[in-house]
C-alpha positions in Angstrom: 28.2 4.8 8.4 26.5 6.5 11.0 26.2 10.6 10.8 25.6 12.7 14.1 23.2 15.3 13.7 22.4 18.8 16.0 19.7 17.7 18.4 16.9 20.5 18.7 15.2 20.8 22.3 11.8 21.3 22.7 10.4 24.4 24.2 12.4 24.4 27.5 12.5 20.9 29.2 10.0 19.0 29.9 6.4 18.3 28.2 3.4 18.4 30.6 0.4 17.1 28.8 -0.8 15.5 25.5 -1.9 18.5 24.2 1.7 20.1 24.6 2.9 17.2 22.5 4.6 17.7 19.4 2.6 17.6 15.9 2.1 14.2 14.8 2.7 12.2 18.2 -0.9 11.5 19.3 -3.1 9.9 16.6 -6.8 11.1 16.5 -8.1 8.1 14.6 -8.9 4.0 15.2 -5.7 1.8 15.2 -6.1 -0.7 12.3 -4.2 -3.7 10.8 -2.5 -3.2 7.9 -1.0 -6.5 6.8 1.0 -7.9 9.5 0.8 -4.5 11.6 -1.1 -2.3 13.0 -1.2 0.8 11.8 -2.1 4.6 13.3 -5.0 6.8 11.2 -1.5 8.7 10.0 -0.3 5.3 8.4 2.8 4.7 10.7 3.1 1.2 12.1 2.1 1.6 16.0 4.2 -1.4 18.1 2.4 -1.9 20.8 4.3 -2.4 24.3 2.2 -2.6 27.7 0.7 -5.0 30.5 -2.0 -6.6 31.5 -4.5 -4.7 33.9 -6.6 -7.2 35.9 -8.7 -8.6 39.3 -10.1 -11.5 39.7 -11.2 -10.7 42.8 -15.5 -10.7 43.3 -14.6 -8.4 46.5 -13.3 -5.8 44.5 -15.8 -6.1 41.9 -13.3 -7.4 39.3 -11.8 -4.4 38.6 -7.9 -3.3 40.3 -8.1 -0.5 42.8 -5.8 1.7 41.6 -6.0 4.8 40.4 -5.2 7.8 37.4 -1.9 7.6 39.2 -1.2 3.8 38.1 -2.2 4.8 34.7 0.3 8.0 35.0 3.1 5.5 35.8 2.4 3.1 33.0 2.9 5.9 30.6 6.3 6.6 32.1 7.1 3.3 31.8 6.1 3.9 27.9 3.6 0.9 28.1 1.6 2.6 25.0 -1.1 -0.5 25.5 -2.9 -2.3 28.4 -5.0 -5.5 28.2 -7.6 -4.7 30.3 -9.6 -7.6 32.1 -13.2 -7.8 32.0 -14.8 -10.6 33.6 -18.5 -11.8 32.5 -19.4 -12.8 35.9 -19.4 -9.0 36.8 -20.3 -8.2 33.2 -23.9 -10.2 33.3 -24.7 -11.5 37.0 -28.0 -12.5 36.1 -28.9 -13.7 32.3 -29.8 -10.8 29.8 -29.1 -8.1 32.8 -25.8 -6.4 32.2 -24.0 -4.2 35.2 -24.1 -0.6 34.1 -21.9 0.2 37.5 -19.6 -2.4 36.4 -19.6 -0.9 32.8 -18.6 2.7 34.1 -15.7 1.4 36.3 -14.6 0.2 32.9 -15.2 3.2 31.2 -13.5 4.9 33.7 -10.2 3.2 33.2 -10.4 3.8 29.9 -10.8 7.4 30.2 -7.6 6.9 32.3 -5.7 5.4 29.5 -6.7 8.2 27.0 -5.5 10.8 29.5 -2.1 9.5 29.2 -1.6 8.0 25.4 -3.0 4.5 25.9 -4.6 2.2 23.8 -7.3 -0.4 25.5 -8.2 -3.5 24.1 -10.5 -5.7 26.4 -9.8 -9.1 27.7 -12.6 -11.3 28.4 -10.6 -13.5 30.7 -11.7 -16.8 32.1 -9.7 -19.4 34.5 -11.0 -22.8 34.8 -14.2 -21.6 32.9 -16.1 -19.7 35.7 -16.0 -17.7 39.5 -17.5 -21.0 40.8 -13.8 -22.9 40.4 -11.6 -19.4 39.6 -12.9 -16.5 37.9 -14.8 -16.1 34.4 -18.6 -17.1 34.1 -20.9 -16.4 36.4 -22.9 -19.3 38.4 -25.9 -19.0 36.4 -24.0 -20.1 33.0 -21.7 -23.0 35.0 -23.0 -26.1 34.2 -20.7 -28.6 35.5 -23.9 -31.3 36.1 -22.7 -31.8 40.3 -19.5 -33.1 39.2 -16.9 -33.0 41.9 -14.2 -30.2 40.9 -10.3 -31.4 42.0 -7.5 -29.7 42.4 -3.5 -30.1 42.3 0.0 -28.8 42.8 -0.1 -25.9 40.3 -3.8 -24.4 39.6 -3.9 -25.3 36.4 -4.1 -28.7 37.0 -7.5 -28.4 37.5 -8.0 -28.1 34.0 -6.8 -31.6 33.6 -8.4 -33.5 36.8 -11.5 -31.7 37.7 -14.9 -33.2 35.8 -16.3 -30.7 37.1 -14.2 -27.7 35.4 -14.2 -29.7 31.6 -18.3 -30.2 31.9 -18.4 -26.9 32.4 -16.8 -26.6 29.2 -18.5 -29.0 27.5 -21.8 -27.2 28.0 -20.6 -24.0 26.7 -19.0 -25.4 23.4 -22.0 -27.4 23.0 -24.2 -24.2 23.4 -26.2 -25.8 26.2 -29.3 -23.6 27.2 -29.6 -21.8 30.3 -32.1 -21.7 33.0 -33.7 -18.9 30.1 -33.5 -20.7 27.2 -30.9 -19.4 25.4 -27.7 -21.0 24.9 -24.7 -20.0 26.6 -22.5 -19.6 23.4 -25.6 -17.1 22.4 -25.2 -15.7 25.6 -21.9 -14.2 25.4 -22.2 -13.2 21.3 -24.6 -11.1 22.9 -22.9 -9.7 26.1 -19.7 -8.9 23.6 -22.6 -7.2 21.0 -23.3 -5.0 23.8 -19.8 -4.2 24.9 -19.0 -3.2 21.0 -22.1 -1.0 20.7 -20.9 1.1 24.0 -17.4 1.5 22.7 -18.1 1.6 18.6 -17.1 5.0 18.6 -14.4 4.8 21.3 -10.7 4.9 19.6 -8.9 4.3 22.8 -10.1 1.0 23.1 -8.8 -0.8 19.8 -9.9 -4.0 19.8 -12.0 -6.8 21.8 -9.9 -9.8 23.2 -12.8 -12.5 22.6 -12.1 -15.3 25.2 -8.8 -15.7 27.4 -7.1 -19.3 26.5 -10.3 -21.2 25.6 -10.0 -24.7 26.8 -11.3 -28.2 25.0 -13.4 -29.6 28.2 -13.3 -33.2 28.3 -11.6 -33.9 25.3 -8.3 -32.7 27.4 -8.7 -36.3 28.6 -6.9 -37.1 25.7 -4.1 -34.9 25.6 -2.3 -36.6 28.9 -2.1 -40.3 27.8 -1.0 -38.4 24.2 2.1 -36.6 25.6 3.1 -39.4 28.1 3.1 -41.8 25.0 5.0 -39.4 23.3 7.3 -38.4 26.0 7.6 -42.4 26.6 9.0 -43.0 22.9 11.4 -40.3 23.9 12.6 -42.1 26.4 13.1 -45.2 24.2 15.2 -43.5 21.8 17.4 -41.5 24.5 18.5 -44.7 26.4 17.3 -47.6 24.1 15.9 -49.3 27.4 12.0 -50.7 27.5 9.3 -47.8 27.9 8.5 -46.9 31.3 5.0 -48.0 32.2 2.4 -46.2 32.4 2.1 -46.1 36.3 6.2 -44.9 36.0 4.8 -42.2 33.6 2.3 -40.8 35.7 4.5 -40.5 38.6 7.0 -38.6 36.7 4.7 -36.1 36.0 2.3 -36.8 38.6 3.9 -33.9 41.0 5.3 -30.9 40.5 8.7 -31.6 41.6 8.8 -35.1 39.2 7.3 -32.9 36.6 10.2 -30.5 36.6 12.8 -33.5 36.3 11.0 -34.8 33.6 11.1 -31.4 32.0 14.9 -31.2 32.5 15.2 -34.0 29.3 13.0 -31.8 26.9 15.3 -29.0 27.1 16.0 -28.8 23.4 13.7 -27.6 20.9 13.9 -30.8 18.7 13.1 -33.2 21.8 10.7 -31.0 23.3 8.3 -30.9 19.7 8.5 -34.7 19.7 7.1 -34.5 22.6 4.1 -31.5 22.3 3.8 -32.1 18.5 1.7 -35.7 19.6 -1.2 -33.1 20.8 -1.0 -31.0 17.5 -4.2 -33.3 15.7 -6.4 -33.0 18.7 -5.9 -29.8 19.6 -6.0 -28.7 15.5 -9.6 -30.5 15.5 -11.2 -28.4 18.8 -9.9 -25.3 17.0 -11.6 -26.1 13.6 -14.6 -27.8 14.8 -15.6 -25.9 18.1 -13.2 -22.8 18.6 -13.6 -21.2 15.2 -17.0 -21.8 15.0 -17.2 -20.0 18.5 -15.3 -17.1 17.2 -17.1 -16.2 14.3 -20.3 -16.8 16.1 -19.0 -13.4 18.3 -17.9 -11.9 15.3 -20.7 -11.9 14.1 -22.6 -10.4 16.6 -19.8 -7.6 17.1 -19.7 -6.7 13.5 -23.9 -5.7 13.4 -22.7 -2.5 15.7 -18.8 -2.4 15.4 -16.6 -2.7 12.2 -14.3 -0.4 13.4 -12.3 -2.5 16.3 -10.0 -5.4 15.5 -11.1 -8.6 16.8 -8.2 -10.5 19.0 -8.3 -14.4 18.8 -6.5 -16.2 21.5 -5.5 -19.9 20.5 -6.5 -22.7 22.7 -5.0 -23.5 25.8 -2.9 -25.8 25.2 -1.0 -23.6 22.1 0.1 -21.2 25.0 3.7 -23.9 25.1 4.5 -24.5 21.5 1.7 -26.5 19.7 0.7 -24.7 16.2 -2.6 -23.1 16.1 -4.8 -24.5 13.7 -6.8 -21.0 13.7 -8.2 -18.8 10.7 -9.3 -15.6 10.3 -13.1 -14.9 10.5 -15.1 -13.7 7.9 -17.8 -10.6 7.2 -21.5 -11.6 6.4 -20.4 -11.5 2.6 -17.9 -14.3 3.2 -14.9 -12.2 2.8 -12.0 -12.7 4.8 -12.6 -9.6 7.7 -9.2 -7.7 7.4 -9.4 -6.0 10.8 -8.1 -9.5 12.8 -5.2 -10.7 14.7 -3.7 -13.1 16.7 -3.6 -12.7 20.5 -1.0 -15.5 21.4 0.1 -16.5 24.7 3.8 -17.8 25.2 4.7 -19.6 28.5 7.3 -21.8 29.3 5.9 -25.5 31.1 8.2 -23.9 34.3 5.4 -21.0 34.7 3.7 -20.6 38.1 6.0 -23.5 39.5 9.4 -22.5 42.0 11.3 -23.1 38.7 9.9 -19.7 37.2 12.7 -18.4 37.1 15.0 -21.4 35.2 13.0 -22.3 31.9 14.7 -23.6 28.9 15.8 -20.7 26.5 15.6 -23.7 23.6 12.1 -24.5 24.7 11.3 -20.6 25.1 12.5 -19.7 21.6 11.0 -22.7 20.0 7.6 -21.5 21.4 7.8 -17.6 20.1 9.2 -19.1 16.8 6.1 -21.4 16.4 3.7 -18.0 17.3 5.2 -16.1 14.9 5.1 -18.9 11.9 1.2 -19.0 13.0 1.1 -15.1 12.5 2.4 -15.3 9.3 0.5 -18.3 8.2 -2.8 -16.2 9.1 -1.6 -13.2 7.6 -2.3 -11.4 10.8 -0.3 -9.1 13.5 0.9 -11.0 16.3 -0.1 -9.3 19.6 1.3 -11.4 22.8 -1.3 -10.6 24.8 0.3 -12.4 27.9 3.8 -13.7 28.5 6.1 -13.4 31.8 4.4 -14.1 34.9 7.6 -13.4 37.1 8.7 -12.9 40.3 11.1 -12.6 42.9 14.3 -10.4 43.1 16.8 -12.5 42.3 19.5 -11.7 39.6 18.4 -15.1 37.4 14.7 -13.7 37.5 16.2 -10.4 35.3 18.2 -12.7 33.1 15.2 -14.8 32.5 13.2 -11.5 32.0 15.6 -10.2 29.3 16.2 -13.5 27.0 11.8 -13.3 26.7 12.2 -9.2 26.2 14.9 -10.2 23.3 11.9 -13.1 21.5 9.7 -9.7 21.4 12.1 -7.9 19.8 13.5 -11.1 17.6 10.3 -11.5 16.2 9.1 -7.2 16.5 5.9 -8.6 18.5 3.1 -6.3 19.6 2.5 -7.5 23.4 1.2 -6.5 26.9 3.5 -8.3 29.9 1.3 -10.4 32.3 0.9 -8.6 35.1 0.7 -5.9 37.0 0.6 -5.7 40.6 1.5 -3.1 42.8 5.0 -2.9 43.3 6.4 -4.1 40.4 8.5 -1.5 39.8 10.4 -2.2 42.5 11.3 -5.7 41.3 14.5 -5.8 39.0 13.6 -7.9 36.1 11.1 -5.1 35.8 13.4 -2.2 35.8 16.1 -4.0 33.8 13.8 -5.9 30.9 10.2 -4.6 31.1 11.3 -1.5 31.0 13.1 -0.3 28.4 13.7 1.9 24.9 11.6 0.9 22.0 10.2 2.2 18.8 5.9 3.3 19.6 5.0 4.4 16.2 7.6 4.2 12.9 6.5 6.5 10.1 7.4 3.4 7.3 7.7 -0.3 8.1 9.8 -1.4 11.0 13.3 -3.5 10.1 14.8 -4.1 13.4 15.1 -3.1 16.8 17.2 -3.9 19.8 18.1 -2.8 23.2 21.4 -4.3 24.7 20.7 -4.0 28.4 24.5 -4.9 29.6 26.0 -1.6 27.3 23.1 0.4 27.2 23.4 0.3 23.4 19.7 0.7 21.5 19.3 0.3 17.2 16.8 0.5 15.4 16.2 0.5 11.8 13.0 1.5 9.6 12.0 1.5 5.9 10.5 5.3 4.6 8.8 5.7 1.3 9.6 9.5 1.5 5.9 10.5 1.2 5.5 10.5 5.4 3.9 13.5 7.3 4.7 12.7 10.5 7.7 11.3 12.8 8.7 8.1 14.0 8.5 7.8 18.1 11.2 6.0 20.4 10.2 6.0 23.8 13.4 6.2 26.4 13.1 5.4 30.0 15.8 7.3 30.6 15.0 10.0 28.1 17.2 12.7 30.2 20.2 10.9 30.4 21.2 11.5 26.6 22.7 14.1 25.2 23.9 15.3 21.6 26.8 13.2 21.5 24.8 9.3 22.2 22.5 9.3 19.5 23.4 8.5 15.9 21.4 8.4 12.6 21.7 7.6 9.0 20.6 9.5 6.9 20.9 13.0 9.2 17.2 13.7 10.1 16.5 17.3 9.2 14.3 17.7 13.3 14.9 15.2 16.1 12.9 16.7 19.0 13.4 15.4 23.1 10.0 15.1 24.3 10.0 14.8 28.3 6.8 13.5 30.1 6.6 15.8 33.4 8.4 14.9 36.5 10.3 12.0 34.8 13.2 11.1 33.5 11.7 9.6 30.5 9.9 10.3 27.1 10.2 10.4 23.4 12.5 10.5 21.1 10.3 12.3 18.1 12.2 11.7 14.6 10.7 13.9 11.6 10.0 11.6 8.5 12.8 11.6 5.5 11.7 13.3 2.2 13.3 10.2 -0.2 12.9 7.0 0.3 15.5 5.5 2.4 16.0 3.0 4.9 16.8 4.9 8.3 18.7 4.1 11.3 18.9 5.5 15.0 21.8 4.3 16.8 22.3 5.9 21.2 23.7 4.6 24.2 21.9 5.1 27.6 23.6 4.6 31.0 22.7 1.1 32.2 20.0 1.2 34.8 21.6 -0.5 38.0 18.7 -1.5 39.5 16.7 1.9 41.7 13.4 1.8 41.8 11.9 3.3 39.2 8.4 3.4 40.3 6.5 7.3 40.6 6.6 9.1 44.0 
């Protein structure tokens, strides 16, 4: 049973700056993993909740235009994390010559993110390989050999049809030399050795996300015929008529519109793996022989100048809707298993960046966060879902759509950052509703359970203490002010519970001193549901 407690204001009403912030709140050390969490320097386990920060854009030099004030806004929207995009064509223009401008613009953000509680950790991010076909490598380390580069309904189909975009590939898994000499694979170990060495020191930044979605190159040639065949046998045992032929089964999925029919019959989770388990061997065997390879490569190099950051390992494209990863963790020169890893998954429905954004299949959804969080545990690493979302529009079905991939977060207590920000998002409702919302930051034990019921305004959350903890648990509220004495709950009574307010916000922290015994606590409140104002900053 639940016991009320007295509720004891800080100072007046509101908390201006992190160095007004209660004892305990701000950690002053590197954010580490500790099992299948990441843990503070104070031993809490930190859950980390943000968005991804990104341009693609060579006019603005990769790097958003916003300002302090965006970063202001993210903290009261509690994102305690961004993913910030670096991109190597501004990184290393020419080869061996890295942009000191383009370094301080970096910096500069990060400086950003420490002014208002955020953790960095750096995104290496690549679409379609390079800036010659999207964004990623520069020219000079493109070598697609003159093929012609195609293009189709959705942009990622380029990955599929364009020679041009999979030679590309081809020659960096294969380490091709550049116009220097040195391979291209080589190339990058060092360009990350020399992003490490700048930020060794740094514990803002926490960790170094080593290639966005890596894809197979050519070998993707095999992955279409692989899932039509299977998607073919599917077909057989749905209707018990003869297999369409394969001229039938690339017009189905030829288009985007046929595409989305087709998708219509996967709905399930047990038809849909029949039909992406056929890629699970091929995609398993670019991960082993070329991906991990790849990864420890960088690791390598990172680990001469860094061993205090965590290393983030993003599966292979094709993992991003459902397939297992086949990925390991890397290892230190002595051949030990490097305990300062995890696994930076991507989750996306096959409706993403199509006009059907908005209608995915909750069994397909579910079945794809289930399979990332098997592969976490398999790995014995954190899971930090590095991008997921990619909504838009207004529309009531976009915030139910928004809410059912906020509830696999909590299902599964994933770390994550949302992709992505753009300007007004806070305007947008899905945002205010889902994004948005109450969640434990840092838990001074090991987290149980969390949820946030958006329709009652109802949020639980329960934590494990060993009684031997110095300092409190953090909830951030988005609506901080709207409680009062009588909507929060806990069990057992906490001897100090402390209303943190950010300035000029409604929102903050809930800050929760630590039990003396150990004891498995609870925290039970009720907000007012948010009915949909814009919440961005003035």
């Amino acid at each position: 049973m639940f016991t009320r407690f007295s509720i004891i204001l800080f100072i007046a009403s509101v908390l201006i700056s992190c160095n007004d912030a209660p004892k305990g709140v701000i950690s002053k050390g590197f954010l580490q993993v500790k099992d299948q969490h990441f843990e503070d320097a104070e031993g809490r386990q930190v859950l980390l909740s943000g968005i991804n920060f990104i341009s693609k854009d060579s006019a603005e030099n990769y790097m958003p235009p916003q300002n302090e004030e965006t970063f202001r806004q993210f903290k009261h929207w509690g994102f305690n994390c961004i993913r910030l995009g670096i991109i190597w064509d501004g990184l290393e223009p020419e080869p061996g010559k890295y942009d000191e401008a383009y370094l301080r613009e970096i910096d500069k953000r990060i400086e950003w993110a420490k002014e208002n509680e955020i953790y960095v950790f750096l995104d290496m991010h690549q679409d379609l390989y390079g800036a010659k076909f999207s964004d990623g490598a520069p020219s000079w380390a493109t070598l697609c050999e003159n093929n012609p580069h195609y293009t189709g309904d959705v942009w990622s189909d380029s990955y599929l049809i364009s020679p041009a975009v999979q030679t590309a590939f081809d020659n960096f898994w294969n380490n091709t030399p550049a116009a220097d000499g040195i391979g291209l694979q080589d190339h990058y170990a060092n360009l990350w050795k020399h992003i490490a060495q700048r930020y060794a020191s740094n514990t803002t930044v926490i960790g170094y996300d080593i290639m966005n979605e890596p894809f197979m190159g050519s070998g993707a040639q095999n992955v279409m015929p692989l899932l039509l065949g299977a998607y073919a046998r599917f077909l057989v045992e749905e209707t018990g008529q003869a297999p369409p032929s394969a001229e039938e089964l690339e017009r189905m999925w030829g288009s985007e519109a046929s595409r989305l029919k087709a998708l219509e019959l996967i709905s399930s989770r047990e038809k849909y793996a029949k039909v992406v388990d056929a890629v699970y061997e091929l995609s398993a065997a670019f991960e082993k022989n070329q991906l991990q390879p790849f990864y420890q490569k960088v690791a390598n190099a990172i680990r001469e100048v860094d061993t205090n950051h965590i290393l983030m390992y993003n599966h292979n494209y094709f993992v991003n809707t459902g397939v297992s990863t086949a990925l390991e963790a890397t290892t230190l020169p002595d051949g030990t298993r490097d305990p300062n890893v995890a696994y930076a998954a991507h989750g996306y429905d096959l409706v993403v960046d199509t006009k059907e954004v908005e209608n995915p299949s909750y069994e397909r959804v579910e079945f794809i966060f289930d399979r990332i969080a098997e592969s976490g545990k398999r790995m014995n690493m954190p899971v930090l879902v590095g991008e997921w979302g990619a909504l838009h529009s207004k529309s009531a079905k976009m915030v139910e759509t928004a809410q059912h991939l906020v509830s696999m977060m909590e299902k599964h207590n994933f770390s994550n950052t949302y992709w992505a920000y753009y300007h007004d998002i806070g305007e947008y409702p899905y945002f205010q509703e889902a994004i948005v919302r109450p969640y434990p930051q840092q838990i001074a034990g090991v987290l149980d359970a969390y949820n946030y019921n958006s329709e009652t305004g109802e949020f639980t959350c329960s934590w494990n203490e060993t009684g031997t903890a110095k300092v409190p648990t953090v909830i951030y509220v988005p609506n901080l002010k709207a409680l009062s004495e009588e909507d929060v709950e806990t069990e057992p009574s906490s001897e100090q519970f402390v209303f943190d307010y950010f300035e000029n916000s409604d929102a903050g922290r809930l800050i929760i001193s630590p039990g003396k015994e150990k004891a498995k606590r609870r925290l039970k409140f009720t907000l007012k549901t948010n009915t949909g104002e814009d919440i961005s900053i003035k």
